[in-house]
N, C-alpha and C positions, 0 to 999 in steps of 0.2 A: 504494500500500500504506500502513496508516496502523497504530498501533502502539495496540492497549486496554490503558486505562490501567487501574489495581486495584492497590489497597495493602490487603494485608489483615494482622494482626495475627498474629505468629509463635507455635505452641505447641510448639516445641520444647526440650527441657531443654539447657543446657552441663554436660554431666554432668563434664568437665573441671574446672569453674570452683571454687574453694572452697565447702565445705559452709555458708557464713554470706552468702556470695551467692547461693549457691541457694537458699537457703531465701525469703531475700528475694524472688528472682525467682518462686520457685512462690506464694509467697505472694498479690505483686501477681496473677499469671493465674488465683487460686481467687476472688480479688475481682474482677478484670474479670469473669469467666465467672458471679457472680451481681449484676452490675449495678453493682458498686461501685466507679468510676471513678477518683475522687480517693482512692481508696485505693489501689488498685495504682498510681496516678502516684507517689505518697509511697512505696513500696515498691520500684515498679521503680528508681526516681530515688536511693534510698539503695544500690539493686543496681548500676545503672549506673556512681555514680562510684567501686564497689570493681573495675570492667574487666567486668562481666557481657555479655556481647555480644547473649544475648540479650532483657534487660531493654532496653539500650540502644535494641534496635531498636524493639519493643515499646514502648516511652515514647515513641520519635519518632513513630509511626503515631497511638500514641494523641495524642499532640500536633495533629496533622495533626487528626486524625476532631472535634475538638471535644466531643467526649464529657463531659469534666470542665467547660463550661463558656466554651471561648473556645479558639480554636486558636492557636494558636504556631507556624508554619511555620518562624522561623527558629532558633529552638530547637532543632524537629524536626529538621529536617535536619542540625541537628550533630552528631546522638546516633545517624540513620542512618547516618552519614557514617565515627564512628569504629567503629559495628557490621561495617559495610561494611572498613574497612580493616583489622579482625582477622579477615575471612575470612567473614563473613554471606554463607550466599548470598543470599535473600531481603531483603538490609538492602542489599547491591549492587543488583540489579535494581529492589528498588526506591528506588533513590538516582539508577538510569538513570533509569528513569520521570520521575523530580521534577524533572532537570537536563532531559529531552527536552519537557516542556511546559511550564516555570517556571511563573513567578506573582506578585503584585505584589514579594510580599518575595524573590525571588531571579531572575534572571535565566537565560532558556533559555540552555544553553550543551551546543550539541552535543555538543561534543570530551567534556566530562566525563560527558555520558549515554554516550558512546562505550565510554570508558574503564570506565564501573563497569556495562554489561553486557558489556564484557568478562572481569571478574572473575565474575560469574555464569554464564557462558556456559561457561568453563575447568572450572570444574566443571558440567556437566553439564547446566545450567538450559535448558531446551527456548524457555521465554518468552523468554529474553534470548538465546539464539543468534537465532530469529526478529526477535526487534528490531534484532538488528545485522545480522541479513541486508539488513533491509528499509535500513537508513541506509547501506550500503557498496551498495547499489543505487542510491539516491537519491544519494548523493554526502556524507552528511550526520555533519559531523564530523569527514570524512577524506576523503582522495583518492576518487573513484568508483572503485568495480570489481564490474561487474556478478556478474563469475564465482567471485571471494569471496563476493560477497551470496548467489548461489543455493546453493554450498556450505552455507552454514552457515542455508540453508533448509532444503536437503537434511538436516542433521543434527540441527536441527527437527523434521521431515517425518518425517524414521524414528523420534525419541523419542516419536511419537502426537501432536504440536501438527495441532489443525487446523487452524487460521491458515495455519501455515506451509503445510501438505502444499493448501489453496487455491490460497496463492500460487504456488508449484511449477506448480500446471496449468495457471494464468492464462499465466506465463512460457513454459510449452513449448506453449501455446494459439497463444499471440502470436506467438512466434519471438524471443521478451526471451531464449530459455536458450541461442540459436544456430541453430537450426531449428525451423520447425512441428513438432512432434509430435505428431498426435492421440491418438496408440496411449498414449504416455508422460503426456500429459496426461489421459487419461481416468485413469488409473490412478492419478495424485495425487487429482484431483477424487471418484473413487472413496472412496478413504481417508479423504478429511477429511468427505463423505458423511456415510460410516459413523461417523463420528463425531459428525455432530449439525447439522451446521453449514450452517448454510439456502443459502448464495448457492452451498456446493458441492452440494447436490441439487437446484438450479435448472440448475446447470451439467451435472450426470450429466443430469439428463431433457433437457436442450435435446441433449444430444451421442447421448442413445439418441433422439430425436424427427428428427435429422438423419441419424444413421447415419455418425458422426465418431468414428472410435479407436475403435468399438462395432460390433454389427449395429443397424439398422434395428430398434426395437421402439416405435409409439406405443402399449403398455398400459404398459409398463415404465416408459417416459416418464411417462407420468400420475403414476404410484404416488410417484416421485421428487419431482416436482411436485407432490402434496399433503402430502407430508410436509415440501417448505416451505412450502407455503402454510400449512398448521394453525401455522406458529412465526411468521405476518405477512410474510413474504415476499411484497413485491408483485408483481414480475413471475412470481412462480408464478401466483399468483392470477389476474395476466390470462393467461397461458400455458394456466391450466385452464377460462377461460371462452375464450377464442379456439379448442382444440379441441373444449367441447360445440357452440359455433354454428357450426363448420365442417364438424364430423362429421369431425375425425380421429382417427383410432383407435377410433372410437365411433358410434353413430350421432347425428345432428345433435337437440339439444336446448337449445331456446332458454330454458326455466326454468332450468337450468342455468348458459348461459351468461348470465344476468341475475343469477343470485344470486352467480357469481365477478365479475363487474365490478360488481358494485356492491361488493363487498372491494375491490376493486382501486383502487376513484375514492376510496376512505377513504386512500388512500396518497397519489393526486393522479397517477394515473397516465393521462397524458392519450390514451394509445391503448386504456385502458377506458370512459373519456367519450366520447370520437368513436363507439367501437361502441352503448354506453346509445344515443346520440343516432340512429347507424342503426336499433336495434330497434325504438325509439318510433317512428320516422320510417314505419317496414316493417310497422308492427303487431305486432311479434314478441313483445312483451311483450303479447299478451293482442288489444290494440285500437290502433290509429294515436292518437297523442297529437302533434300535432306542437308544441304550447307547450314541454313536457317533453321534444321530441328537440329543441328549436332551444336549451333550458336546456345540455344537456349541449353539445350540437357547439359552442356559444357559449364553452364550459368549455374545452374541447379546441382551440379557436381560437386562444386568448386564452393559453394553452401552448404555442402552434405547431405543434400540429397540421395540417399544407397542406390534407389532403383536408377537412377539418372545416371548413375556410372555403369550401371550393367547397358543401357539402353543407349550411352553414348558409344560406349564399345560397338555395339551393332551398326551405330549407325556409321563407325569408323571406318567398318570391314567392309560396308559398301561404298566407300568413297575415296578416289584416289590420294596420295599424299598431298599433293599440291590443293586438294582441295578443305585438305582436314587440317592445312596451315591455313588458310582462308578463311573459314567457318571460327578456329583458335584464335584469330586474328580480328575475326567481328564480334566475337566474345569478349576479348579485352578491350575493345574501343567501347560497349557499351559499358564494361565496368565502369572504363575511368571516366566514363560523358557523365555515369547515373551516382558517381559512389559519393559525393556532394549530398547529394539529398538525401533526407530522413532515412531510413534503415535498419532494420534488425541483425545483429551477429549472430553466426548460431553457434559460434566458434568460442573458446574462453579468448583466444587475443586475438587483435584486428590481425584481418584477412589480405592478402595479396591474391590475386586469381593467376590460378596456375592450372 
């Protein structure tokens, strides 16, 4: 479980605070909101040191963003810090953030990301109950305890975080919450779905494609599965081209299944390469290509893909030398066109294609 990080700039009033601080404070937020940075710094900054909390917070982030010109992180985080300790919830959580992944000028220090999404969390913060679910899982900052961590998933999970309500399903998927559950788990993975959130509607279609916590539905499966493929989700993507070439749910269409793996091989997803490389190999894409299937299985090899090395061998034995330097030759130009862009290892150390 890993914790998204986001600092984003507060617009709430301290209607609390003195009318000469607030004034100050609305001031700087009528200057940020048309561009004018070093002005609301000079404004929040005379807000701040009359106790404004939410100036305070507000100048640390703009601190942070560089906005005015050069960022200050350890400025920032002083001004987050005392927001935070007069009750910010959003100057806590994210004071947790900034302590949970440091940076040159401050040092990660668990225990204190602990501590200040705990003060977010106590009031109600859905984002910071999930982050400390996920560190009292992980062990991180404090003793481990699984069954605090999923609690304060669970309380997450019901405030609408989708985050959270994924990880809930993963856990009763696993048997991480005490038991398998599919029924319980489908019904997290459900929620956070509904909510937007790509790797939970790869997980609802894989559990309606199985018939796990659900009935048996590959149309339903599908619909799931393209609603994360359309947000870049790759294993939807190969998910939706492995049912058009199989004909499940559907009947068997190889245009189909050529135009989702080839989304899929943009992610680097080497069980969309190994299939390119069966199509070309089978004719399935149009005509037998075997340059362009021995390109991809070569892809899919060279990722560790097992059956890819039996099925590039074949396609080797039909092809003369000169061609199967050709084919090795358009395999490493797509490496190093694609190997920039986002990517899964499947290797423990970065890879070189060979």
């Amino acid at each position: 479980m890993k914790l998204i990080i986001q600092l984003m700039l507060c617009a709430g009033l301290a209607l609390t605070m003195p009318i000469h601080a607030l004034a100050s404070y609305e001031t700087g937020l009528e200057a940020a909101n048309r561009g004018e940075f070093a002005l609301a710094q000079k404004e929040w900054e005379a807000a701040a040191k009359k106790g404004d909390m939410n100036a305070q917070y507000n100048l640390g982030a703009l601190m942070l963003s560089g906005k005015t010109g050069q960022s200050d992180p350890k400025k920032a985080i002083k001004w987050i810090e005392q927001a935070a300790n007069k009750g910010h919830v959003d100057a806590a959580y994210s004071l947790g953030l900034l302590y949970y992944t440091g940076s040159k000028e401050f040092k990660q220090d668990f225990s204190k990301a602990y501590k200040a999404f705990e003060v977010a969390a106590k009031k109600g913060h859905s984002a910071a109950q999930f982050s400390m679910g996920v560190m009292l899982i992980n062990g991180q900052g404090m003793k481990k305890d699984a069954s605090a961590g999923l609690e304060m998933l669970k309380k997450s999970g019901e405030a609408g975080n989708p985050e959270a309500q994924f990880n809930l399903g993963m856990a009763f998927a696993s048997g991480q919450a005490g038991k398998k559950d599919p029924a319980e788990a489908f019904k997290w993975f459900l929620r956070s779905a509904d909510g937007g959130y790509p790797m939970a509607q790869y997980q609802v279609g894989r559990m309606y494609l199985d018939g796990q916590g659900t009935d048996l539905n590959p149309a339903t499966a599908k619909s799931w599965f393209l609603r994360a493929a359309d947000k870049g989700h790759i294993e939807s993507q190969y998910a939706l081209g492995l049912m058009a070439y199989t004909g499940l749910g559907q009947a068997v269409n190889f245009e189909e299944a050529q135009q989702w793996f080839m989304r899929a091989v943009k992610g680097w997803d080497r069980n969309a390469q190994f299939y390119l490389g069966k199509m070309y190999m089978n004719g399935e894409t149009g005509k037998a290509d075997m340059v362009e299937a021995y390109k991809w299985l070569d892809l899919a090899a060279s990722s560790g893909h097992e059956d890819a090395h039996f099925y590039r061998s074949f396609v080797a034995s039909k092809l003369p030398k000169v061609d199967v330097q050709k084919a090795h030759a358009m395999a490493q130009q797509w490496f190093d066109a694609n190997h920039s862009q986002p990517h899964k290892h499947y290797d423990l150390k970065p890879h070189a294609h060979h």
